[in-house]
N, C-alpha and C positions, 0 to 999 in steps of 0.2 A: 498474445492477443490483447486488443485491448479492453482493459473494465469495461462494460457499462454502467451507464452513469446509476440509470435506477437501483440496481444491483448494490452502487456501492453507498446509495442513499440509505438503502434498507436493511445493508450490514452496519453500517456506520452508527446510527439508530437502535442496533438489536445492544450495543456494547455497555454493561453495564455502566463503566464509568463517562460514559457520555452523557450529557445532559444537555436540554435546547441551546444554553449558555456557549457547551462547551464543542456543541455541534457546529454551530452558525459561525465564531472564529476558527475553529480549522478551517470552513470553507471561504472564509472573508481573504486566511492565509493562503492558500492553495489555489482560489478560484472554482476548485472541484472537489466533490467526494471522492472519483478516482482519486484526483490529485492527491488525497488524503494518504490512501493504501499507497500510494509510490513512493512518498516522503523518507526519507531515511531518520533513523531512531534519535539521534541528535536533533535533527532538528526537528522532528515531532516536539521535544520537549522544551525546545525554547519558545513553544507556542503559550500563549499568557492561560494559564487554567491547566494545561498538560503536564502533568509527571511521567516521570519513569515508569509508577504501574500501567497508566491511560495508553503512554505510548507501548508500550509492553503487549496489553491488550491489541492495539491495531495491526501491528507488526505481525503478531500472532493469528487474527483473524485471515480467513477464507471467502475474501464477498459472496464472490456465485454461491460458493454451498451454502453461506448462511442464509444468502437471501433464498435459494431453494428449500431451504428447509423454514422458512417463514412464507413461503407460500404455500408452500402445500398444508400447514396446518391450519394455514387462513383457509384454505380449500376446505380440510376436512369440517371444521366449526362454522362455514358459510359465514367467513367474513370476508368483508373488501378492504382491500389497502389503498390509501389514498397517501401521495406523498405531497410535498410542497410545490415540486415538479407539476403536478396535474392540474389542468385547467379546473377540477368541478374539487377541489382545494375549497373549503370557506373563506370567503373573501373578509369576513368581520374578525376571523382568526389569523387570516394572514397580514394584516395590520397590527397584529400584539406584536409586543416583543420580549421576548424574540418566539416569535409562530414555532410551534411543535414541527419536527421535521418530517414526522408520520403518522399519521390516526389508524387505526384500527376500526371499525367500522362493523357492528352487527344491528340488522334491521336496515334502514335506509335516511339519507340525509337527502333535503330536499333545498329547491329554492326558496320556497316560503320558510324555510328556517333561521332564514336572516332576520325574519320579526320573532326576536327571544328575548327573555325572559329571566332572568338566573333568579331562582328562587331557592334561599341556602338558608341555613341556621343551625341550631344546637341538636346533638342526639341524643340529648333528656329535654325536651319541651315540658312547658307546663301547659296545662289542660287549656289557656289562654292561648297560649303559642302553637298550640295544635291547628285550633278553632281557626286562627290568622291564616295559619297558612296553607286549610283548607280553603277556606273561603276566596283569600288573593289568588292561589292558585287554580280555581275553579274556572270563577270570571276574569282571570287574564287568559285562560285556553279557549271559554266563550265566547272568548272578543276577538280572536284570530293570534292570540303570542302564542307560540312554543315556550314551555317551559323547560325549562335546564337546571338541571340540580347535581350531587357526584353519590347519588345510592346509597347513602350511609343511613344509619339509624337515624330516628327520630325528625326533622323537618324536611328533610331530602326526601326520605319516602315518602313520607305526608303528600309533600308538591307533586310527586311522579304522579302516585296514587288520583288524587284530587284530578289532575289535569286530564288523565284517561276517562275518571268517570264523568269527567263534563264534555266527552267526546273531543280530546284535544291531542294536539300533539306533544311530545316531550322526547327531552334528550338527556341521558342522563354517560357522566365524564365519571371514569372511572381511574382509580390509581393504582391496578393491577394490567396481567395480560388477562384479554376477554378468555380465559379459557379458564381463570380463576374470579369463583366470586368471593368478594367480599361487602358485608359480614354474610357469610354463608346462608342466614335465612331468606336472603333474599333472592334465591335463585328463582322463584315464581316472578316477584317483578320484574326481573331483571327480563325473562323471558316474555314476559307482559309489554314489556316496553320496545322492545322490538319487533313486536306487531304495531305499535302504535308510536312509535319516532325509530329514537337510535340508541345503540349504548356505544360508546365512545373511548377508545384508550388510544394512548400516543404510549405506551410501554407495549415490548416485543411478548409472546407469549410465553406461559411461563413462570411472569412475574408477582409475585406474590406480595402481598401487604407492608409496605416498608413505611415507616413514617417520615422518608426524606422524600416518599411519590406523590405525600396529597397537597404540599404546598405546590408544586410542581403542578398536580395536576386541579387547584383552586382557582391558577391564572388560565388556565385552559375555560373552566366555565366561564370564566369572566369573559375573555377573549371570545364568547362565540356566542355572546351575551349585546345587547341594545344596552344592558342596564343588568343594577345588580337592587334585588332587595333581601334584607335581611331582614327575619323576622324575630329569632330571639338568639341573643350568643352574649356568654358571658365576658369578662373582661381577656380573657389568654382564650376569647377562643381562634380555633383556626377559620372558621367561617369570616373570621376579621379581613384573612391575605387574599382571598376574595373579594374582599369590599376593597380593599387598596390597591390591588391590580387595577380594579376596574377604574378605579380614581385614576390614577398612574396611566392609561389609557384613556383617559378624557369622556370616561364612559358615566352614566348615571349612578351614581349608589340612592338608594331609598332604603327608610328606616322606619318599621312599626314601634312605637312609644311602649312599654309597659309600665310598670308599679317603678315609682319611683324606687323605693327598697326592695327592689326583685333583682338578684344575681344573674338572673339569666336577661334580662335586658341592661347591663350597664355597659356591654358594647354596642346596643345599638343607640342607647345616650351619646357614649363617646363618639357615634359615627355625624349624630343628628348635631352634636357640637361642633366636629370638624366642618358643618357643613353639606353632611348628606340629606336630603329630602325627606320631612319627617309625611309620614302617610297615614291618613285614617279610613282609606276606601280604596278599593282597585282603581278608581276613575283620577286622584291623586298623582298615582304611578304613569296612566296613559296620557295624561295634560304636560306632562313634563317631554316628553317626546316633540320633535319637532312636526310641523303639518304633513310633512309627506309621507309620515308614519302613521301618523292621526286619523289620514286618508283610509290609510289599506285596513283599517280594524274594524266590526263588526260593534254596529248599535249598544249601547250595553241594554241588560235584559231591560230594564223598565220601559225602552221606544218597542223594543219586540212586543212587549206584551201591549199595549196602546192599539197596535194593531191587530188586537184578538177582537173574536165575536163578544158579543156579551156573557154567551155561553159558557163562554171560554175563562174570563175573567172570573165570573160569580166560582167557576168549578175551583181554578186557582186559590179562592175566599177559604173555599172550604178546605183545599188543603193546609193551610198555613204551614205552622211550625209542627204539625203532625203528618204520621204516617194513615191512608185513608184507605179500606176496600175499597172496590169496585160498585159493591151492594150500596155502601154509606152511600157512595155519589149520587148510584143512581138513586138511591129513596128522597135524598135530599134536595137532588134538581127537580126530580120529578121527570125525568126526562127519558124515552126510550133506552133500554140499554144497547140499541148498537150506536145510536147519535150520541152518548156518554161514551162509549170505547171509541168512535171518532175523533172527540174533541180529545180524549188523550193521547190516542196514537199523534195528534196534529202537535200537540206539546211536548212529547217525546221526541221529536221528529226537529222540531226548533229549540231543542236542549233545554226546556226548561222542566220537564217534568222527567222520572224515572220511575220504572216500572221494579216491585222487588219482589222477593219469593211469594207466593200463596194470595196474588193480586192485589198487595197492595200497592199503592202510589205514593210518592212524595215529589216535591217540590227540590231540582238540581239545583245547588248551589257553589 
């Protein structure tokens, strides 16, 4: 009987020594995945990338059962599989090269996530670097970007984090199978962020922390990304092959500036010297974007707030850079307290204010 094709996409994929590289030329060789599993072991191996183990591996492999047994555990963990095959495919990811030949998919991917974001950097931030990549990644989720990051310590979480609590979406590329987290404390965001975007793996499940998966999976962010900004990475870091894919891909890089003698910003020197866009404000990042992008995004907050009451504004005044009761407001406007819990429910409601434990307010940023 013959393969199916999907079947032999999603075995082909599950095999450890396959990589997007070494996927894309078997099928360039072959014409098909089947055609892959039919190939005789000899000439599996004259293929450019293939060894004796690789072919080894395929020769060995069982499509249907493997792809059976990668469905049903997508089934049991409530994930979708989407292959390169499938129309609803990312179209900004199937233009990398060479496109992942399978995502793994928990939470949901949408059309409006073709306006993203990759917001990446170091997982020791300094308390500056924190601050950036709240703040960028706040107002790019309030202004309609998705933001995309790969869950790791330090600025990735920052950005997930940031993006949810400015009522935003985010996508975050993982370099495991979704059935493994890594770094392990993050299984609250992780589960966070798939009520509010996606989390993302092109590895079969299973697959556990290797340090040959995140370069692998850095071109992925880039790939499903408008643009790349970095916010702090030192000179070797890996946050770097993210910012070069996306170069490599004719895609945006943007760089936040630090201390001149700061270790954690002399790659994003080195990026702003190749040429990457150096930025001092989210509106920096969205100017760079052509008009038909420009179009689809969301005022930044200062035209929002222009169109507030006066009410609205003076309460604003008061919140500044502090956390405020409910009591303060109202003593201070002097104003009813259900027409003070209106004007905030109204500024909660247009993302610029948040409500936190025991009625305070502050100012979303």
């Amino acid at each position: 009987m013959r393969l199916v094709e999907a079947d032999a996409v999603l075995a082909l994929n599950s095999l450890p020594l396959i990589g997007p590289n070494n996927f894309h030329n078997l099928l360039a060789t072959f014409g098909s995945c089947a055609g892959v599993f039919e190939a005789g072991g000899e000439t599996l191996k004259n293929v450019a990338g293939v060894g004796p183990k690789t072919a080894e591996q395929i020769i060995a492999c069982k499509p249907p059962e493997r792809a059976k047994q990668e469905r049903k555990l997508a089934k049991r963990e409530n994930v979708r599989i989407i292959s390169f095959l499938d129309e609803d495919y990312p179209k900004a990811l199937r233009a990398s090269h060479p496109p992942p030949p399978v995502l793994y998919v928990a939470g949901e991917l949408r059309d409006e996530d073709a306006i993203a974001v990759a917001v990446v950097g170091t997982r020791t931030p300094t308390p500056y670097g924190k601050i950036m990549g709240e703040n960028f990644s706040a107002t790019l989720a309030k202004r309609g970007f998705v933001v995309v990051s790969g869950l790791a310590r330090g600025i990735d979480s920052t950005a997930h984090r940031a993006a949810i609590e400015a009522g935003g979406r985010t996508i975050a590329v993982v370099g495991t199978g979704l059935d493994v987290c890594y770094p392990p404390e993050n299984g609250d965001l992780m589960r966070k962020i798939t009520r509010h975007g996606a989390v993302v793996s092109q590895f079969p499940f299973g697959t556990e922390p290797d340090r040959q998966n995140f370069p692998i999976r850095n071109r992925t962010i880039s790939g499903l990304s408008l643009g790349v900004l970095v916010v702090e990475a030192g000179d070797k870091s890996g946050t770097l092959i993210t910012a070069y894919g996306a170069l490599e891909e004719g895609r945006e890089v943007f760089a936040i500036p630090g201390r001149a003698d700061s270790s954690k910003s002399v790659g994003c020197h080195k990026l702003i010297q190749k040429g990457a866009k150096l930025v001092m404000s989210p509106d920096d990042v969205v100017s760079e974007f052509p008009p038909e992008i420009q179009a689809l995004v969301k005022r930044p907050e200062s035209a929002v707030k222009a169109d507030l009451s006066k009410e609205a504004r003076d309460l604003l005044s008061l919140l500044g850079e502090n956390e405020r009761h409910v009591d303060f407001l109202i003593g201070e406007l002097k104003l009813p307290s259900s027409v003070v819990l209106g004007i905030l429910l109204e500024l909660e409601l247009k993302g610029i204010v948040r409500q936190l434990p025991g009625k305070y307010f502050a100012l979303l940023r």
